[in-house]
C-alpha positions in Angstrom: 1.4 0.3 19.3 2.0 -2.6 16.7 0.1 -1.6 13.6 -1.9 -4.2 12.0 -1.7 -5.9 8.5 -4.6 -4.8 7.0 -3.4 -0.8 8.5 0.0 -1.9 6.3 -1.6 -3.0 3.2 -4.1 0.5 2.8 -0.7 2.6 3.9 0.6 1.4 1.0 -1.8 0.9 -1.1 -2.6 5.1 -0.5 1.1 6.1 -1.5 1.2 4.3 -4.3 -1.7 5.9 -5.8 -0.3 8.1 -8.0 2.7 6.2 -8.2 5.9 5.5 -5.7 8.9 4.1 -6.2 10.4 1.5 -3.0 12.3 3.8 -1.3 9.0 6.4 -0.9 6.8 3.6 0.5 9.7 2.5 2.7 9.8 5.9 3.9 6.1 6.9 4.1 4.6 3.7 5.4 7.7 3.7 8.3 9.0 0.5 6.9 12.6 -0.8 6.1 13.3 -2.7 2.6 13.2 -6.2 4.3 10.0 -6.0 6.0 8.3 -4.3 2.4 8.8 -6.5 0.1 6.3 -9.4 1.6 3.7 -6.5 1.3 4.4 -5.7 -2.4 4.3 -9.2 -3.2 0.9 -9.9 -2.2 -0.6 -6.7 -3.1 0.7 -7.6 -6.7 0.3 -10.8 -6.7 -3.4 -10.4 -5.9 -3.9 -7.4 -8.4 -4.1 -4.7 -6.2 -0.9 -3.2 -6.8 1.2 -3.4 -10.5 4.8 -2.7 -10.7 6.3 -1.1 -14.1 9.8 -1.0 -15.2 10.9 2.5 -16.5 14.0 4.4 -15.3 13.1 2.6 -11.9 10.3 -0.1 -10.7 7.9 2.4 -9.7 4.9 0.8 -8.1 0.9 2.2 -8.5 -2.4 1.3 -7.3 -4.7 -0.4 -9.5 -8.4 0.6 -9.7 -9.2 -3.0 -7.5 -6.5 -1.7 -4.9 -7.8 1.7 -5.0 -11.6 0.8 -4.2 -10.1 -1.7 -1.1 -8.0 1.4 0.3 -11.5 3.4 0.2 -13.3 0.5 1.9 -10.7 0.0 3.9 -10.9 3.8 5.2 -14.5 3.7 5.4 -14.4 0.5 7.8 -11.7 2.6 9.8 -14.1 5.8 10.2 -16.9 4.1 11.1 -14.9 1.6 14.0 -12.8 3.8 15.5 -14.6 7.6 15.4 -13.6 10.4 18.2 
């Protein structure tokens, strides 16, 4: 089954947590590098996601981002229980 944006955007909003480089959310969110960059671009761009240059870009969840995976989760639990 097709996963939806919003199911994209909390994937990798959750890896990136406590930090993930591109190759790691490629990986864990079952993404390839063409289809992830459109993701990280508007997570960043709307401050939910900052990048920072060390060794490697290595991409984190900002307090914003963390508080919309949590809703995000929540909204999830409560829609589609078992």
């Amino acid at each position: 089954m097709k996963r939806s944006r919003h199911e994209i955007f909390s994937k990798i909003l959750k890896i990136c947590i406590n930090g993930a480089s591109k190759t790691r959310i490629v990986y864990q969110a079952n993404l390839n590098f063409r289809t992830v960059n459109p993701y990280l671009q508007t997570l960043i761009k709307n401050n939910l996601l900052e990048a920072s240059q060390e060794d490697h870009v290595l991409y984190k969840t900002t307090k914003e981002g963390v508080d919309l995976q949590e809703t995000i989760s929540q909204v999830n639990d409560v829609l589609f229980q078992n």
